[in-house]
ROTOR-219249 format. One record per residue (C-alpha): residue number from 1; residue in one letter; x negated, y, z negated. Coordinates in steps of 0.5 Angstrom, whole numbers. Each point is the difference from the previous one (the first is absolute). Layout:
N
num NUM; residu A; xx X; yy Y; zz Z
...
REM end
This chain:
106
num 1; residu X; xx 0; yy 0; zz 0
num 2; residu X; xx -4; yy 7; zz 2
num 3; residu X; xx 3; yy 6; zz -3
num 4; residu X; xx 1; yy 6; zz 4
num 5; residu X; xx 0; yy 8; zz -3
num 6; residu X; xx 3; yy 5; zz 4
num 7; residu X; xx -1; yy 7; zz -1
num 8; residu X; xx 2; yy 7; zz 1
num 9; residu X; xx 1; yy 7; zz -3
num 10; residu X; xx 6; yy -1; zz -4
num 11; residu X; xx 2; yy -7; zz 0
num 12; residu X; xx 6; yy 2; zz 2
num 13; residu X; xx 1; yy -1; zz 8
num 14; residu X; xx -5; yy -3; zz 4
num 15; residu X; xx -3; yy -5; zz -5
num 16; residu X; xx 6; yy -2; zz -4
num 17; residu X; xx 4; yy -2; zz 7
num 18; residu X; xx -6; yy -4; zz 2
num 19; residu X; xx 0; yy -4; zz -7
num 20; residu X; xx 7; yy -1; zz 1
num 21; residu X; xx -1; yy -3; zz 8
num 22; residu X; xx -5; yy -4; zz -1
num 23; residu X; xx 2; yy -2; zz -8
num 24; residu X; xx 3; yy -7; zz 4
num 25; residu X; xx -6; yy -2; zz 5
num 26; residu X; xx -3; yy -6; zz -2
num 27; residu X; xx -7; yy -1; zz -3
num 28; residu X; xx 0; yy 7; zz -3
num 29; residu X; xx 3; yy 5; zz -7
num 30; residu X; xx 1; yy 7; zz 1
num 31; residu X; xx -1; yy 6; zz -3
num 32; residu X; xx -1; yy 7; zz 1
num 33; residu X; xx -2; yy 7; zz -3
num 34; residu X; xx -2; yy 7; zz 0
num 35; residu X; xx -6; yy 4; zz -1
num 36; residu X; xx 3; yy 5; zz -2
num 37; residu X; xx -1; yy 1; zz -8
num 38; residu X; xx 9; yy 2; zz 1
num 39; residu X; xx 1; yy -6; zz 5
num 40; residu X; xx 6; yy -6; zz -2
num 41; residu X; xx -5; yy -5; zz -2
num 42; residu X; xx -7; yy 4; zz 0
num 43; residu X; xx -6; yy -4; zz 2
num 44; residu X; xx -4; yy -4; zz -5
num 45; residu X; xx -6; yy -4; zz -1
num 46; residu X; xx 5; yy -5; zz -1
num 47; residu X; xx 3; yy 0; zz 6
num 48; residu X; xx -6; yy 0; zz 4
num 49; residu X; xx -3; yy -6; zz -4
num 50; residu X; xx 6; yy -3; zz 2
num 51; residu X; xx -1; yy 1; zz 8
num 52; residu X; xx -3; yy -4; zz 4
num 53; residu X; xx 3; yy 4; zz 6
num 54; residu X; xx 0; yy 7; zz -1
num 55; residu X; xx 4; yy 4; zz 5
num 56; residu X; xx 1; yy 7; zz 1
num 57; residu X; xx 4; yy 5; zz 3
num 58; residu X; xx -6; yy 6; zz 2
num 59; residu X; xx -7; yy 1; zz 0
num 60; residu X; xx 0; yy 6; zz -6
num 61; residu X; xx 3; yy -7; zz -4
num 62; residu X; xx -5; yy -4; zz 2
num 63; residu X; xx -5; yy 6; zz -2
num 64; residu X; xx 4; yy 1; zz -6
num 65; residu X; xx -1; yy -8; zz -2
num 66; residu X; xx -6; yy -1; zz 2
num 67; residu X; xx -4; yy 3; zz -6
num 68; residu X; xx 3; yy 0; zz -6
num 69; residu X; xx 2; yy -7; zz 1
num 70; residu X; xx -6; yy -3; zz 4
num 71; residu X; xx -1; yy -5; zz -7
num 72; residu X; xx 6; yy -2; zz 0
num 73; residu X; xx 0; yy -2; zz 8
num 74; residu X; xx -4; yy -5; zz -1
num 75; residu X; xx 1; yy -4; zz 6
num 76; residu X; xx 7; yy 2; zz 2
num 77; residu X; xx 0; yy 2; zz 8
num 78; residu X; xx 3; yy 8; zz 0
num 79; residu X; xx 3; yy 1; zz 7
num 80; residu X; xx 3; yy 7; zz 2
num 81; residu X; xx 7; yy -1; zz 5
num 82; residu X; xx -2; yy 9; zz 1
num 83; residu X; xx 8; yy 0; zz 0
num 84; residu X; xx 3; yy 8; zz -2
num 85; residu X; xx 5; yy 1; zz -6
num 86; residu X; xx 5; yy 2; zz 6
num 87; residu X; xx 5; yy -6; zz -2
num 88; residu X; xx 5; yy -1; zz -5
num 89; residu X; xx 1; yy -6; zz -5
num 90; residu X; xx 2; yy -5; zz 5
num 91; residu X; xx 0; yy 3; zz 6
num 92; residu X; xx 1; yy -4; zz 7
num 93; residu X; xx -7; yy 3; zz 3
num 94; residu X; xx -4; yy -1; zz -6
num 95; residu X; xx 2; yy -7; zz -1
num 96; residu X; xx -1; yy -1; zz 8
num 97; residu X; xx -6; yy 3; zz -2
num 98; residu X; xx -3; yy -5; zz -6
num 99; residu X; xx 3; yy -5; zz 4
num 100; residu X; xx -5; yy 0; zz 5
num 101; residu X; xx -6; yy 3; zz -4
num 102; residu X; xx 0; yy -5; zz -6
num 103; residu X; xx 0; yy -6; zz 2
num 104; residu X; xx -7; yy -1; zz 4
num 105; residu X; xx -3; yy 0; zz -6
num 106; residu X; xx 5; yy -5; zz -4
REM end
């Protein structure tokens, strides 16, 4: 069973729909987070310790995560999909979007 992290800025949009799309594929959990410290469920050194996979939405988040959290990667893989805060929560194009990006890597 891997283990796959998506983030984004508020862990309110982007990330939580791509928990929610991919929570049911097999082989994997899902969770998801904010880098910002306000976010729904802001990252933590937890989180990424879990991760075998990070995904993340936009560079400035990989540029974000990369240093302060650098010990507790480890060997997780971060992947950047460069997808923009444009979409709402489940948003048809947002979706389509993950759908075609995420599992190449799974």
């Amino acid at each position: 069973m891997k283990n796959v992290l998506f983030v984004c800025s508020q862990n309110k949009l982007r990330s939580p729909t791509a928990e929610q799309i991919f929570a049911d594929w097999p082989g994997i959990e899902t969770s998801s987070a904010g880098t910002n410290n306000d976010a729904e469920n802001p990252l933590s050194d937890e989180l990424v310790e879990w991760a075998d996979i990070i995904f993340v939405m936009e560079r400035t988040h990989r540029t974000k995560l990369q240093p302060r959290y650098r010990a507790a990667m480890k060997s997780a893989r971060l992947i950047c999909l460069d997808i923009p805060d444009d979409y709402q929560f489940m948003d048809p194009r947002l979706v389509e979007l993950l759908k075609v990006k995420v599992p190449r890597y799974l």
